[in-house]
py3Dmol code that shows the C-alpha trace and the ligand (Angstrom):
import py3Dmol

protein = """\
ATOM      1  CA  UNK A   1     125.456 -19.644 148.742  1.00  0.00           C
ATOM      2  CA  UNK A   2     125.010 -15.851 148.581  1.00  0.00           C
ATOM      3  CA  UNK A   3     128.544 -15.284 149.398  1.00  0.00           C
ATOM      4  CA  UNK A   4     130.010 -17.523 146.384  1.00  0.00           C
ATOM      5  CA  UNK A   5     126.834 -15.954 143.970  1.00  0.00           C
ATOM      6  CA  UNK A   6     127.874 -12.583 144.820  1.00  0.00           C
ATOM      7  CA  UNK A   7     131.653 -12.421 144.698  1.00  0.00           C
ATOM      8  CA  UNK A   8     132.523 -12.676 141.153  1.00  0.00           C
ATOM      9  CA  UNK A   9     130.247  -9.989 140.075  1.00  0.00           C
ATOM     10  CA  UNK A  10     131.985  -7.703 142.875  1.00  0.00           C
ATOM     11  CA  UNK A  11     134.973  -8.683 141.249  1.00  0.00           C
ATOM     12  CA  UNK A  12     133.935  -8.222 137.386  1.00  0.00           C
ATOM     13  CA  UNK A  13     132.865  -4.631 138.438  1.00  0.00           C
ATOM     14  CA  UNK A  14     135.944  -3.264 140.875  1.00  0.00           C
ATOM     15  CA  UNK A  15     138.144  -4.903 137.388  1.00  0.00           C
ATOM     16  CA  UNK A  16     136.015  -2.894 135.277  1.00  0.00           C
ATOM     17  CA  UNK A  17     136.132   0.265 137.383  1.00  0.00           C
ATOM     18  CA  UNK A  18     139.957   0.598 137.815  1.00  0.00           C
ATOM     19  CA  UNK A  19     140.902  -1.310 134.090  1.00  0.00           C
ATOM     20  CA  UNK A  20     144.568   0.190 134.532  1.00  0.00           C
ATOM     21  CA  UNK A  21     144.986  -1.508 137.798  1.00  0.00           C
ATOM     22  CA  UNK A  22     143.421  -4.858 137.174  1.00  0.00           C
ATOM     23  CA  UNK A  23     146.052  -6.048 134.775  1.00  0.00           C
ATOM     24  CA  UNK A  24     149.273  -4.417 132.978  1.00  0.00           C
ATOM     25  CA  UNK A  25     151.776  -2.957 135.568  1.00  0.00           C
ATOM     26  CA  UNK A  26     150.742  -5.593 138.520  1.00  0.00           C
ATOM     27  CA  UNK A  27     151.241  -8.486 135.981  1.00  0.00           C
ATOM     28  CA  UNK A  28     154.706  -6.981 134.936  1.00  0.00           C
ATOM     29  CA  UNK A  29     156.108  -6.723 138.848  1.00  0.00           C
ATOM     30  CA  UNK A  30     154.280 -10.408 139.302  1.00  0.00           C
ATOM     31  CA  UNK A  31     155.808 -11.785 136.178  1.00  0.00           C
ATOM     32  CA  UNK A  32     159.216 -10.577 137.138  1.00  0.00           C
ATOM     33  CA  UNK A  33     158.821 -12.039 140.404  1.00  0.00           C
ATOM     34  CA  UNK A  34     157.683 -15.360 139.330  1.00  0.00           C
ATOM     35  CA  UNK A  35     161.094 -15.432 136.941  1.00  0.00           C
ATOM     36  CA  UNK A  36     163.015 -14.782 139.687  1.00  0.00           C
ATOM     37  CA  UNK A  37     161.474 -18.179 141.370  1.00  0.00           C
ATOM     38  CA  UNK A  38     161.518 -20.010 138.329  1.00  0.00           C
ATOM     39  CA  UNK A  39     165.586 -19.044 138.238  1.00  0.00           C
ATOM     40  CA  UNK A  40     165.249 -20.414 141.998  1.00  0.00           C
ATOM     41  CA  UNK A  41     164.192 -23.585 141.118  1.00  0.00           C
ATOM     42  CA  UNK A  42     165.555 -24.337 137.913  1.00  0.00           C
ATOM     43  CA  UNK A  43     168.773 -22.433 138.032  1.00  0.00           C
ATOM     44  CA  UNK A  44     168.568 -21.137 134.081  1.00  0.00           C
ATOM     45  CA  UNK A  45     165.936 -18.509 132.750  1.00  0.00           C
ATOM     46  CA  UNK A  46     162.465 -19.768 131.372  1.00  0.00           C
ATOM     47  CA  UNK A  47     163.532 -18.903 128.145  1.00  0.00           C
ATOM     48  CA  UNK A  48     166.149 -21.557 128.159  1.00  0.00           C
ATOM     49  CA  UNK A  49     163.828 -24.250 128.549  1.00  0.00           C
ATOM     50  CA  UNK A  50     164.614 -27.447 126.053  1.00  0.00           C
ATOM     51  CA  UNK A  51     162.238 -27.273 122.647  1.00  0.00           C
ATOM     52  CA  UNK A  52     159.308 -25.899 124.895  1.00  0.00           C
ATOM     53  CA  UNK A  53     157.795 -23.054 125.852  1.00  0.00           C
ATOM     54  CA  UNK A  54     157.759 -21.899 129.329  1.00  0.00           C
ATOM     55  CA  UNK A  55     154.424 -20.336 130.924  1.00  0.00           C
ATOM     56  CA  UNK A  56     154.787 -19.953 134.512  1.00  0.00           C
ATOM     57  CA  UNK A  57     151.721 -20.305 137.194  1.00  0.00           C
ATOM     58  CA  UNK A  58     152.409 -18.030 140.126  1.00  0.00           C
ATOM     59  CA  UNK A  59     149.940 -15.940 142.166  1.00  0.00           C
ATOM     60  CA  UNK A  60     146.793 -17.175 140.950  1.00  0.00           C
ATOM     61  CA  UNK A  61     148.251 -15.986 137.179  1.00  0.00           C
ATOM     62  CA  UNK A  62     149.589 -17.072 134.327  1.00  0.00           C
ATOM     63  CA  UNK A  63     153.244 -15.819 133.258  1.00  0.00           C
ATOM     64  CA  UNK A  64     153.248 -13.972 130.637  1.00  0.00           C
ATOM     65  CA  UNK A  65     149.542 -13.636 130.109  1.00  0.00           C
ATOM     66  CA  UNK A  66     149.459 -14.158 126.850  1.00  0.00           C
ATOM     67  CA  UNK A  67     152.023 -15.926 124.518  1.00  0.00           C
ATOM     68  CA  UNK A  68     151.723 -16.945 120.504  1.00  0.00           C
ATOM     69  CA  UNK A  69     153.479 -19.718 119.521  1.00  0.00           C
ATOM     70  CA  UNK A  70     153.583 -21.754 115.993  1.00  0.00           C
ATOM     71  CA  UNK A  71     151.852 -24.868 115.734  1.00  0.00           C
ATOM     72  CA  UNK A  72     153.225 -28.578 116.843  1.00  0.00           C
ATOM     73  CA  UNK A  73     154.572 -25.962 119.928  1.00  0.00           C
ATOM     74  CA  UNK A  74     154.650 -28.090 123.062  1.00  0.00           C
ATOM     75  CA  UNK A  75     154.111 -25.297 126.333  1.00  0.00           C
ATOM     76  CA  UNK A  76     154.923 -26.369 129.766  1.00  0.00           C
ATOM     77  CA  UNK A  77     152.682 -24.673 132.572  1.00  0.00           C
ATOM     78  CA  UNK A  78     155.505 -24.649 135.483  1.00  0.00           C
ATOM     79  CA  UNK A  79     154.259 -23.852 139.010  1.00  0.00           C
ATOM     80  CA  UNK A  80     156.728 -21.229 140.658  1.00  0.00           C
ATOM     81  CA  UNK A  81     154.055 -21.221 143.752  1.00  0.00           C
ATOM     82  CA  UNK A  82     155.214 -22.163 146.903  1.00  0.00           C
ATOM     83  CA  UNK A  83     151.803 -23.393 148.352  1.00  0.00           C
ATOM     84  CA  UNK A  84     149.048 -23.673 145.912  1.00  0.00           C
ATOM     85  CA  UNK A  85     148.640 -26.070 143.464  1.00  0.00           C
ATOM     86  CA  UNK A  86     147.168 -25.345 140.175  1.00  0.00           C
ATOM     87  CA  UNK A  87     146.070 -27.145 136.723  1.00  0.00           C
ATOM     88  CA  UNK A  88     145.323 -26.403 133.228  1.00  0.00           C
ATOM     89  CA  UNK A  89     142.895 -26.827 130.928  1.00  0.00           C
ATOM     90  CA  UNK A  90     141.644 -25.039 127.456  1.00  0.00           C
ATOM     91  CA  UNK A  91     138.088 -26.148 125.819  1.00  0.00           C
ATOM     92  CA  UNK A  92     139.174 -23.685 122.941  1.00  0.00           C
ATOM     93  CA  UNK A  93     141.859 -25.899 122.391  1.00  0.00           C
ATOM     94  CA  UNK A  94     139.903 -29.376 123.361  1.00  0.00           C
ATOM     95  CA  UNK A  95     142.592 -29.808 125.935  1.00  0.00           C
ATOM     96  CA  UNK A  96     140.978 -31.083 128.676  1.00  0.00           C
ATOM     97  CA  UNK A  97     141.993 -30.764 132.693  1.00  0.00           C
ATOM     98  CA  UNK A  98     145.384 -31.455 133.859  1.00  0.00           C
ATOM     99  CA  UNK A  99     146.370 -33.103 136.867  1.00  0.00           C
ATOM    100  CA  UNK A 100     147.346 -31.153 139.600  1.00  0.00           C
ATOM    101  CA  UNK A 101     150.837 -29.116 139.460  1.00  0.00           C
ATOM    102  CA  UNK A 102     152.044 -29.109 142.748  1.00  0.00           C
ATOM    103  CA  UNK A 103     155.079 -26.038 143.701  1.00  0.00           C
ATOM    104  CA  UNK A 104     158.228 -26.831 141.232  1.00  0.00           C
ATOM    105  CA  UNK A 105     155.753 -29.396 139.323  1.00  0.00           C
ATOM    106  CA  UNK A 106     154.310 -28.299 135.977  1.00  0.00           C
ATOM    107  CA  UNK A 107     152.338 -30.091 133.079  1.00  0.00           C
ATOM    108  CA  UNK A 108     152.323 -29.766 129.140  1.00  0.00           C
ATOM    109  CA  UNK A 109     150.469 -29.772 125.833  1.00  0.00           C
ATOM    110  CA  UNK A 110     151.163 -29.114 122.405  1.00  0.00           C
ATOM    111  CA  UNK A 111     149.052 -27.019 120.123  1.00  0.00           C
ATOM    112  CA  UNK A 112     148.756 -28.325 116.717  1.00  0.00           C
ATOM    113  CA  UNK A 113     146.356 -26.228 115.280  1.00  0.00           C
ATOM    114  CA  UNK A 114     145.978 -22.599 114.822  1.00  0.00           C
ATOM    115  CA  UNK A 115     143.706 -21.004 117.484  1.00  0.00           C
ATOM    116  CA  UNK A 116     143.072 -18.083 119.988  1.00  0.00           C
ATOM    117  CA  UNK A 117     143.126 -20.781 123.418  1.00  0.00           C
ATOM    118  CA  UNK A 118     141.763 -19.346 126.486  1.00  0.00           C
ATOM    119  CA  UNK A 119     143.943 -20.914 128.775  1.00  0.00           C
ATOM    120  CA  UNK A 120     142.251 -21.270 132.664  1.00  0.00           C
ATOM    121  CA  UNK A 121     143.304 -22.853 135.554  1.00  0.00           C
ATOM    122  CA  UNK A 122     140.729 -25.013 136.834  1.00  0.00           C
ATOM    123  CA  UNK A 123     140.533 -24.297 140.436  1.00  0.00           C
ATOM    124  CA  UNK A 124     141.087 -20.503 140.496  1.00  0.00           C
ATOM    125  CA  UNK A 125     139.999 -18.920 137.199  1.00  0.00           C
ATOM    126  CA  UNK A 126     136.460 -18.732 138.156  1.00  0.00           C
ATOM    127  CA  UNK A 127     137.115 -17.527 141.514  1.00  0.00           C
ATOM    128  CA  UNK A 128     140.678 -15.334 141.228  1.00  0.00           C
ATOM    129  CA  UNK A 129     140.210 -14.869 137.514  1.00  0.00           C
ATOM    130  CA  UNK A 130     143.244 -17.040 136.495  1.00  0.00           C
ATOM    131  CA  UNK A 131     143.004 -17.237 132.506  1.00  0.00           C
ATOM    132  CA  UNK A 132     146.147 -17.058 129.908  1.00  0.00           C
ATOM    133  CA  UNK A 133     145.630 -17.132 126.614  1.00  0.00           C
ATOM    134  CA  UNK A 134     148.165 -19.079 124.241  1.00  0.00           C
ATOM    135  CA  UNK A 135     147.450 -17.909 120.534  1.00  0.00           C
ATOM    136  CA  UNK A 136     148.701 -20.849 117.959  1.00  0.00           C
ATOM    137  CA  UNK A 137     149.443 -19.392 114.089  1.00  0.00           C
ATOM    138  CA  UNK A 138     151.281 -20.073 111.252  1.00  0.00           C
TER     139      UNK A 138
END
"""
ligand_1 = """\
1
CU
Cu 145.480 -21.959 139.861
"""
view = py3Dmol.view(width=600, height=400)
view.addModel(protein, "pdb")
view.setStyle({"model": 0}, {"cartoon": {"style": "trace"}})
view.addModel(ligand_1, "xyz")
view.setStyle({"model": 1}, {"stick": {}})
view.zoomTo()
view.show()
């Protein structure tokens, strides 16, 4: 119990102590990395993907960490992962859980309405901070 209280807040405060560390530069080498899988497994870039877009789920994080997209966008969560599984969900964006993305599985949802979505994965964002964010707008 005290361990699972206590963690989170360690976590919130080491992110808020080194802010250049938690984020930019490590998501840029991660991000590149988790193309390179997606290439792997799909044999054509992310950005080729047919009349969606392509967010990919690798490392606990989201790939790129933040996208905006028009509305009536469909975006497909692909997990690059070779172990974990992972799902999405956005209250923002009254999209509720997905199922489960296994490793070279991924799930989608299209965003008709303009809005700032919080994007989290529901097993890991509370505990490894795993939250995208897809803005929708005209
Ligand atoms: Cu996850």
């Amino acid at each position: 119990m005290r361990v699972t209280k206590t963690l989170p807040i360690a976590l919130l405060s080491l992110a808020a102590t080194f802010p250049a560390f938690a984020d930019e530069d490590d998501k840029t080498a991660l991000c590149a990395e988790a193309e390179e899988r997606y290439v792997d497994i799909f044999g054509a870039p992310s950005s080729e993907a047919d009349g969606v877009v392509v967010v990919t789920m690798y490392k606990y994080s989201f790939c790129p960490p933040e996208i905006t997209v028009k509305p009536g966008t469909t975006v497909r969560w692909v997990n690059v992962d070779k172990r974990t599984s992972h799902s999405v969900l956005s209250p923002d964006a009254e999209m509720p859980e997905s199922d489960r993305a296994f490793p070279e599985e991924s799930v989608e949802f299209t965003f008709l309405e303009p809005v700032d979505a919080q994007t989290l994965c529901g097993p890991h964002w509370e505990t490894r901070n795993m939250i995208g964010m897809v803005r929708v707008q005209d």
